[in-house]
KEGUZA-532650 format. One record per residue (C-alpha): x, y, z; residue number from 1. Coordinates in steps of 0.1 Angstrom, whole numbers, plus 5000, padded with zeros to 4 digits. Layout:
BEGIN
<site u="X" v="Y" w="Z" nr="NUM"/>
...
// end
This chain:
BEGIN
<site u="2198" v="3361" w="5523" nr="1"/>
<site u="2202" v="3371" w="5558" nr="2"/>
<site u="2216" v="3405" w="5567" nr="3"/>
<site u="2215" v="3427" w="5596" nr="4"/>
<site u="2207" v="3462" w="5590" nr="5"/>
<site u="2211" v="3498" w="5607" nr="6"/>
<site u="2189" v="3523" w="5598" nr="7"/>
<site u="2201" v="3550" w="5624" nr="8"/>
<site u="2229" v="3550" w="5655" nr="9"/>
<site u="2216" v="3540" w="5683" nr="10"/>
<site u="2210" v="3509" w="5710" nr="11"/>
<site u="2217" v="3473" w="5697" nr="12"/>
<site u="2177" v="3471" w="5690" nr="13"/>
<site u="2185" v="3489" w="5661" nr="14"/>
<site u="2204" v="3459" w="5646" nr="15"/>
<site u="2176" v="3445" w="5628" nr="16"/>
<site u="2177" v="3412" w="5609" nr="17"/>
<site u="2160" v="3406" w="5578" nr="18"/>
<site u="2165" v="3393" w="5545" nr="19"/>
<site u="2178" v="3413" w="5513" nr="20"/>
<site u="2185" v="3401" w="5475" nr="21"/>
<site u="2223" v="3385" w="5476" nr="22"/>
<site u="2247" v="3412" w="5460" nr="23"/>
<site u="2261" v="3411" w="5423" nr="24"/>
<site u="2297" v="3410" w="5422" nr="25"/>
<site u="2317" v="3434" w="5400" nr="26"/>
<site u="2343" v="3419" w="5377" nr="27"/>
<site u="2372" v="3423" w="5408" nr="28"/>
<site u="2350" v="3407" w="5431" nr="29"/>
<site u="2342" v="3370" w="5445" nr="30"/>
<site u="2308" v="3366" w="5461" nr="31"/>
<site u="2319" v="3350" w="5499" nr="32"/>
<site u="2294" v="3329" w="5516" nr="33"/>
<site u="2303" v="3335" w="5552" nr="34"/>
<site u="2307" v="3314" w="5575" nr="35"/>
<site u="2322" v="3339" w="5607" nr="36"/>
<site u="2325" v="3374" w="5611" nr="37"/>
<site u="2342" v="3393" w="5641" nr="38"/>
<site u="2330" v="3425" w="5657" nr="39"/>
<site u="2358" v="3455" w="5657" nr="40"/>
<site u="2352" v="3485" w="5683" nr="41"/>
<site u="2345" v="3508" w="5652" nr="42"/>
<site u="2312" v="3488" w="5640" nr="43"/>
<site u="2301" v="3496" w="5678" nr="44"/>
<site u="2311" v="3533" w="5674" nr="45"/>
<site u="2291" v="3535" w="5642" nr="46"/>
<site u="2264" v="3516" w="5657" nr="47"/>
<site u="2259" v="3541" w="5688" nr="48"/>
<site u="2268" v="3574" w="5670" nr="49"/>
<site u="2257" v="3591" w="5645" nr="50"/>
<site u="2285" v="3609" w="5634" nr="51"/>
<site u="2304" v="3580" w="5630" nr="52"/>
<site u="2281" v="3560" w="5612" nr="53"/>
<site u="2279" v="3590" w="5585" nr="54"/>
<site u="2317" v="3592" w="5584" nr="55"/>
<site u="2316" v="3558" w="5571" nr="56"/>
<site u="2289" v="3556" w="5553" nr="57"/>
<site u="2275" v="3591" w="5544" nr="58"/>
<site u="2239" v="3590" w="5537" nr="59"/>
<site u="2231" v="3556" w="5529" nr="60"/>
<site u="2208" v="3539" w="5547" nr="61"/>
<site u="2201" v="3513" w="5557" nr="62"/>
<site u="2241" v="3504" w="5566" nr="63"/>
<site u="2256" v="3473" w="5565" nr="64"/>
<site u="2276" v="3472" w="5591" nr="65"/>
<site u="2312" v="3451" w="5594" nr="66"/>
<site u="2341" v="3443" w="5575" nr="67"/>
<site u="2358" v="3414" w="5585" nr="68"/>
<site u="2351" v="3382" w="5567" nr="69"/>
<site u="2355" v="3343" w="5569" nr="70"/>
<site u="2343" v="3318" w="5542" nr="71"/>
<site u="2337" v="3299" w="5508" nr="72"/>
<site u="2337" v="3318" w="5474" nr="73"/>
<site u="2307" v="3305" w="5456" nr="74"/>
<site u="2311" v="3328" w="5427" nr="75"/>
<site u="2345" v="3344" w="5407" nr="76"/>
<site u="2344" v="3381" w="5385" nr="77"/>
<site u="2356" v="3379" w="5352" nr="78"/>
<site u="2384" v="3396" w="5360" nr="79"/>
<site u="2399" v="3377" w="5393" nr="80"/>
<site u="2428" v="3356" w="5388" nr="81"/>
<site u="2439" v="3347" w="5419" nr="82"/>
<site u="2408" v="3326" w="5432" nr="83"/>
<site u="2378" v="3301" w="5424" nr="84"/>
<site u="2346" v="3290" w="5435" nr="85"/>
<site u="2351" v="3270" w="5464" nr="86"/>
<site u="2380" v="3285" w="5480" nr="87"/>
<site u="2382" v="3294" w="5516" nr="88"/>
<site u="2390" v="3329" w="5523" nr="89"/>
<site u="2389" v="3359" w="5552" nr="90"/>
<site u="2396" v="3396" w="5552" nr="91"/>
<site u="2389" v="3428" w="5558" nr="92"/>
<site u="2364" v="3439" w="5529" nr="93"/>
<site u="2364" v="3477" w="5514" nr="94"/>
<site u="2376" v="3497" w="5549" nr="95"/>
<site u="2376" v="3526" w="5552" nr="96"/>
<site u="2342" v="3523" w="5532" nr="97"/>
<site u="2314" v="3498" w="5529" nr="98"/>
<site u="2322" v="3462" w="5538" nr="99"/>
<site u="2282" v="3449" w="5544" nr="100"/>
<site u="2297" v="3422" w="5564" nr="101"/>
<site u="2266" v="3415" w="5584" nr="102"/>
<site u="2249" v="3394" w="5562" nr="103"/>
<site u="2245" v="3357" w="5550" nr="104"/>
<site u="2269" v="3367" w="5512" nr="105"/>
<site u="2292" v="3394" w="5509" nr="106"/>
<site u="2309" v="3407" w="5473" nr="107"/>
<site u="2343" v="3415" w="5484" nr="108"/>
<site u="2370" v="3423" w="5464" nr="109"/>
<site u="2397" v="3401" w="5453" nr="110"/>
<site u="2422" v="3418" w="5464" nr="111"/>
<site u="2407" v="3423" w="5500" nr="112"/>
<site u="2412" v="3386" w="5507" nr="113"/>
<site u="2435" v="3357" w="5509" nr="114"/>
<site u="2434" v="3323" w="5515" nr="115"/>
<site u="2427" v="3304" w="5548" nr="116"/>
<site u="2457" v="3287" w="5554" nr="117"/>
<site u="2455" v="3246" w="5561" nr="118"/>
<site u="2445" v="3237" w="5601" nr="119"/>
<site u="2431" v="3275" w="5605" nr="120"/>
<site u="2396" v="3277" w="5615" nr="121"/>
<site u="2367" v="3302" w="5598" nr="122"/>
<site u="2368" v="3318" w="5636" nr="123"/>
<site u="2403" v="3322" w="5642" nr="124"/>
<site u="2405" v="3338" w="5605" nr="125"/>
<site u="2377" v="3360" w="5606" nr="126"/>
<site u="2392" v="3370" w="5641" nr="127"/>
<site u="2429" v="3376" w="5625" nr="128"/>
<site u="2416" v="3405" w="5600" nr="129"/>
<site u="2409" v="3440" w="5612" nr="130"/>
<site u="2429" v="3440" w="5645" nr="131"/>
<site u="2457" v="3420" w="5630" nr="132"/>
<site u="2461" v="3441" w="5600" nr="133"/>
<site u="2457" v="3478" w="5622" nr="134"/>
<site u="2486" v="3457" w="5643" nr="135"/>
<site u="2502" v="3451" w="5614" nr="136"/>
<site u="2501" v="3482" w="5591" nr="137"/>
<site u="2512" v="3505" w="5621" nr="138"/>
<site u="2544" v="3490" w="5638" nr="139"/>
<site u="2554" v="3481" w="5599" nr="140"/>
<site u="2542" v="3510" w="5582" nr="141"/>
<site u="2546" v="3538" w="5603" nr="142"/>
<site u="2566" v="3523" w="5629" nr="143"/>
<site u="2590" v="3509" w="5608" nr="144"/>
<site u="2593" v="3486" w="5640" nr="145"/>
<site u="2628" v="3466" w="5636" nr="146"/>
<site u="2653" v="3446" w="5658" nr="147"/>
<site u="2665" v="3455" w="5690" nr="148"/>
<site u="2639" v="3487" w="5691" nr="149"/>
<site u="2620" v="3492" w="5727" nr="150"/>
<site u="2580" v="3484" w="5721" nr="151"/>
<site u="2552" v="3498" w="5741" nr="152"/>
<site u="2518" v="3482" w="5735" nr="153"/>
<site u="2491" v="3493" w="5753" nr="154"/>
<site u="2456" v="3474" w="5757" nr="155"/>
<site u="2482" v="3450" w="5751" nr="156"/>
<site u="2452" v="3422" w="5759" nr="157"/>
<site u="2426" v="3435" w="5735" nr="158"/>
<site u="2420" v="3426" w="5699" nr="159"/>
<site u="2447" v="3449" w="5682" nr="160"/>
<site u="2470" v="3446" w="5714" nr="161"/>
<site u="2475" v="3410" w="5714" nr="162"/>
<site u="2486" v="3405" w="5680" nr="163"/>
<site u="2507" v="3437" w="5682" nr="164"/>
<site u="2526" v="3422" w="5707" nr="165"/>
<site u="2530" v="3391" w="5682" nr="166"/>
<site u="2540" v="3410" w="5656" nr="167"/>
<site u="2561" v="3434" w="5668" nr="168"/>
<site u="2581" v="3403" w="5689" nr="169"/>
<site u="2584" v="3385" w="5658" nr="170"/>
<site u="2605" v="3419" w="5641" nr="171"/>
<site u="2629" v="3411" w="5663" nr="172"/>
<site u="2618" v="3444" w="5695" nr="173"/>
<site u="2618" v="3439" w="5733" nr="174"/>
<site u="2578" v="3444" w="5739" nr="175"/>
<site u="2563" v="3454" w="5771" nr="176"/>
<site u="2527" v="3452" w="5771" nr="177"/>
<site u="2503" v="3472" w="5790" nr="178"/>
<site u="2469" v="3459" w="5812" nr="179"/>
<site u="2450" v="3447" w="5844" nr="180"/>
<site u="2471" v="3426" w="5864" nr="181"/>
<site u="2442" v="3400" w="5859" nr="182"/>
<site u="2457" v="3395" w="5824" nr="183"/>
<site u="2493" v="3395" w="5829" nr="184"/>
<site u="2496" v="3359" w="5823" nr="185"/>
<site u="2478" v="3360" w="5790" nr="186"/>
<site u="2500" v="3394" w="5778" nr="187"/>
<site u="2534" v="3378" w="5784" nr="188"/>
<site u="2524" v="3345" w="5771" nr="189"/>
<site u="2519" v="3358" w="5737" nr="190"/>
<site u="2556" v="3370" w="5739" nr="191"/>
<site u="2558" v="3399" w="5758" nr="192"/>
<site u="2589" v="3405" w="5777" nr="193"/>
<site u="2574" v="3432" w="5803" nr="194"/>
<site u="2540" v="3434" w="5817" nr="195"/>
<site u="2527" v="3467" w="5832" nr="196"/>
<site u="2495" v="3471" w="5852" nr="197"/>
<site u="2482" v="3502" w="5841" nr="198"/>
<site u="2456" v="3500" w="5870" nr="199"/>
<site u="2488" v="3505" w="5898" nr="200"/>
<site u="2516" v="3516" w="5878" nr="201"/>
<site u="2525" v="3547" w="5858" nr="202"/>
<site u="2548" v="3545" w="5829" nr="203"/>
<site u="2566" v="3570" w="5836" nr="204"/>
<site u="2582" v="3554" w="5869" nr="205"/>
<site u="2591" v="3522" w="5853" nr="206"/>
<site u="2601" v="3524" w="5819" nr="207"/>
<site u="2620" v="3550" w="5798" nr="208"/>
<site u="2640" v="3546" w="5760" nr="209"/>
<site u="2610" v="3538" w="5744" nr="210"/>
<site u="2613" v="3539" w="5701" nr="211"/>
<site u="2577" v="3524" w="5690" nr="212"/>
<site u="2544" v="3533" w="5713" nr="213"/>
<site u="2513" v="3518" w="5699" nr="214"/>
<site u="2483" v="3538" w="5721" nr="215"/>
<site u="2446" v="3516" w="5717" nr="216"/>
<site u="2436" v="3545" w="5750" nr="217"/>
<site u="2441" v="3576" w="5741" nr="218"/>
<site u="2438" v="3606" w="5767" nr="219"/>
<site u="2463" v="3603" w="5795" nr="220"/>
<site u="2477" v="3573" w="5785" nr="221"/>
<site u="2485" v="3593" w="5752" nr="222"/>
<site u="2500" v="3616" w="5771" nr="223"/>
<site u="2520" v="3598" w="5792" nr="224"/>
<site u="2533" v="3577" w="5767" nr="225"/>
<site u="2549" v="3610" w="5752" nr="226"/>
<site u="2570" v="3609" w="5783" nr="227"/>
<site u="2584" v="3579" w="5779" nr="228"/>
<site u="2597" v="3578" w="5742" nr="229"/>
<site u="2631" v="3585" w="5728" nr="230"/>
<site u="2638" v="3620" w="5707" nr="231"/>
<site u="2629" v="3610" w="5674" nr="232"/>
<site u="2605" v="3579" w="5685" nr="233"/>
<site u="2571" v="3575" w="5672" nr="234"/>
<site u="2533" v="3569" w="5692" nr="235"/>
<site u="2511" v="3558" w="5671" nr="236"/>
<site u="2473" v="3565" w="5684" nr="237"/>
<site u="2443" v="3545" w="5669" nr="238"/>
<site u="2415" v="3555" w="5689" nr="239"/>
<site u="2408" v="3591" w="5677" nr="240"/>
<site u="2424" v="3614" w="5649" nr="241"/>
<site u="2413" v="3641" w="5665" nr="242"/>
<site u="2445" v="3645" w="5690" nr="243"/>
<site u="2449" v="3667" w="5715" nr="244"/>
<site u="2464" v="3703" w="5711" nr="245"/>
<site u="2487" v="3692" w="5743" nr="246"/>
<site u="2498" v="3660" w="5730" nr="247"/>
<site u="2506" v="3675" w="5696" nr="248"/>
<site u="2528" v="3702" w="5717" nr="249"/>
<site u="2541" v="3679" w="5741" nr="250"/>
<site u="2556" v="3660" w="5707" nr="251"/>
<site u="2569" v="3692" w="5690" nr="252"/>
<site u="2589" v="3697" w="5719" nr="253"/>
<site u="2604" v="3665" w="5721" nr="254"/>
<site u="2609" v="3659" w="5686" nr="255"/>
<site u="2584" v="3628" w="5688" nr="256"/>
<site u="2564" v="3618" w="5654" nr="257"/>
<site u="2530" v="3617" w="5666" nr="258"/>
<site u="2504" v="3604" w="5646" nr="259"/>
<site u="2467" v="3592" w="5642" nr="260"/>
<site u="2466" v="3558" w="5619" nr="261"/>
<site u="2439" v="3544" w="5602" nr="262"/>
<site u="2440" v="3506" w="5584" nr="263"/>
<site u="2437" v="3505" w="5553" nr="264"/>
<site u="2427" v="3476" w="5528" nr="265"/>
<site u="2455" v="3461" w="5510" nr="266"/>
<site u="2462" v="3428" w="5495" nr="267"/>
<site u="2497" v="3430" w="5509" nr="268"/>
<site u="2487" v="3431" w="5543" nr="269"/>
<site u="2461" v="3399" w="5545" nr="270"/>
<site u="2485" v="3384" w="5528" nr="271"/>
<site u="2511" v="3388" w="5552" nr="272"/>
<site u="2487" v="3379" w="5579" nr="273"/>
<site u="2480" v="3349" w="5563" nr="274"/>
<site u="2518" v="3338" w="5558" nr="275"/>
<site u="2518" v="3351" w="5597" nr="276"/>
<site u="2491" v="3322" w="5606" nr="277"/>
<site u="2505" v="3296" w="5582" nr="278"/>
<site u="2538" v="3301" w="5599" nr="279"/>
<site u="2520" v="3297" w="5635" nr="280"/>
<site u="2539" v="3337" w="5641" nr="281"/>
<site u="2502" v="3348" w="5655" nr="282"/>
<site u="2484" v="3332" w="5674" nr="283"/>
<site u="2447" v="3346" w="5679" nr="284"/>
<site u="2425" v="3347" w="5706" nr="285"/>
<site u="2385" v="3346" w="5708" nr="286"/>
<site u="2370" v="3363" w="5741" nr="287"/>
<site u="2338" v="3349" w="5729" nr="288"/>
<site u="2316" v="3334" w="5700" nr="289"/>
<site u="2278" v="3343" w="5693" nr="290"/>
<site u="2255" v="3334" w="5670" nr="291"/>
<site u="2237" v="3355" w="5639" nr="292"/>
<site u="2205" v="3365" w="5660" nr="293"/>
<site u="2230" v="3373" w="5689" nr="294"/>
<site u="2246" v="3402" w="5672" nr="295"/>
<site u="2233" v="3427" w="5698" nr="296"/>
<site u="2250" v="3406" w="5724" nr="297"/>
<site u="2281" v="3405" w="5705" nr="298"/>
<site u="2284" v="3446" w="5708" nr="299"/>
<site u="2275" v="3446" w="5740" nr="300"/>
<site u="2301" v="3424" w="5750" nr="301"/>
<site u="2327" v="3445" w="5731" nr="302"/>
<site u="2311" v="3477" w="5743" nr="303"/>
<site u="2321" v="3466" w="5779" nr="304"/>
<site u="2357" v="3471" w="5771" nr="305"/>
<site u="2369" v="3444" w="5787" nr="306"/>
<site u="2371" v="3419" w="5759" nr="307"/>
<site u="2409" v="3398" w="5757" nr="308"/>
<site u="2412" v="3393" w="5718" nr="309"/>
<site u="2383" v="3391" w="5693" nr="310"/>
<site u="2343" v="3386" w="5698" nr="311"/>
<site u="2329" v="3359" w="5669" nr="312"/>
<site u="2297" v="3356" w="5652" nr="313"/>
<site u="2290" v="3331" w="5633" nr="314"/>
<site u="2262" v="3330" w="5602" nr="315"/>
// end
């Protein structure tokens, strides 16, 4: 089969396609034949560092990089109930851990995947995985995000952003979403009911009584967004959990429950995502699609930061 491989961090030259034996499945897992897969700004960060590709992966190499998942099962462990051969599924495979999403098959466990709801495409599932579930898992999870509370999404364009602003609008909070004024439009158009451009405004001058922050920045954005939260609010920070001494201060003193969050893999959550795009709640967005022998493209267009919603390859 085809696979992509990694045999150290570096450039997108070191994405090299070749073929490998298809994998045996365990008796949890279904062997997925895939048809998309979407690139998260993590597989770019283990891609281009070293440290980051051994925090995910240790010492194996090659890696595999990838985790999120669109296609047909063509094979069933002894042990899986829920599916068979010829179902259409997506999700987000073994994170944090191994997902070997870059290739033509993937073993996946069962419970890492749910069905592809009628009239949803392979694309617009593979793009609804790891954003939508980080989205997801933290205003649910650790935001315990419910009606009436105040919502501030930052990168509220970007692949987690725009379906955190789904999500949390659909539990019921007012949501103000954060970007470039070039993307306004798109940001309150996916519910929204403020739009701030973070390029002329600061937070702090325009909004105040915030309960939920969801921070896809970090640095002074992190900070800032400490400022602007209720006593006893939360800010959730994805991009690093290594958090600032000042921010972690800055929260002390305020009584604010600070925290790094990290998705996790859970047949809850893809469920829930799927019930979410069954029930037309999200609605995703793809910045861009690429083929297989493109995947060096594909992180270079995500490494540009400037993507609205998810990039898409396609096997």
């Amino acid at each position: 089969m085809k696979a992509i491989l990694l045999n150290e961090a570096g450039g997108v030259e070191n994405l090299q396609q070749t073929k490998i034996e298809i994998p045996t499945i365990k008796n949890n897992e279904v062997l997925v034949k895939v048809a998309s897969i979407s690139i998260n700004p993590v597989d770019v960060k283990a891609r281009r560092n070293d440290g980051v590709l051994s925090w995910l992966f240790a010492e194996k190499r090659p890696a595999i990089l990838g985790w999120d998942i669109s296609g047909e099962i063509t094979e069933v462990g002894k042990d899986v109930k829920d599916f068979k051969s010829g179902d259409k599924v997506f999700g987000m495979v073994n994170f944090f851990g191994n997902g070997n999403a870059y290739a033509e098959y993937v073993a996946a466990p069962a419970d890492h995947l749910a069905l592809i709801p009628s009239g949803i495409s392979y694309q617009e599932t593979a793009a609804t995985t790891l954003a939508a579930s980080t989205a997801y898992q933290a205003l649910t999870e650790i935001g315990k995000v419910k009606k009436g509370d105040r919502v501030l999404i930052h990168a509220a364009s970007g692949g987690v952003g725009h379906y955190a602003v789904q999500i949390a609008k659909h539990l019921g909070a007012y949501v103000i979403g954060t970007s470039s004024a070039k993307n306004k439009d798109f940001v309150l158009s996916l519910g929204a009911d403020e739009h701030i451009d973070y390029t002329k405004e600061d937070i702090r001058d325009v909004i105040k009584d915030i309960d939920v922050v969801l921070d896809g920045i970090a640095g002074e954005t992190l900070l800032n967004s400490l400022d602007v939260v209720k006593e006893n609010g939360t800010v959730i920070t994805l991009p690093s959990a290594d958090i600032p001494e000042e921010a972690l201060e800055k929260a002390a003193q305020r009584n604010i429950n600070l925290q790094f969050f990290l998705v996790d893999s859970k047949k809850e959550t893809i469920q829930a995502i799927a019930d979410l795009l069954e029930a037309k709640v999200l609605q995703p967005h793809i910045h861009q699609e690429y083929n297989f022998s493109e995947m060096g493209k594909a992180h270079t267009e995500v490494e540009t930061g400037r993507v609205v919603g998810k990039v898409i390859v396609n096997i």
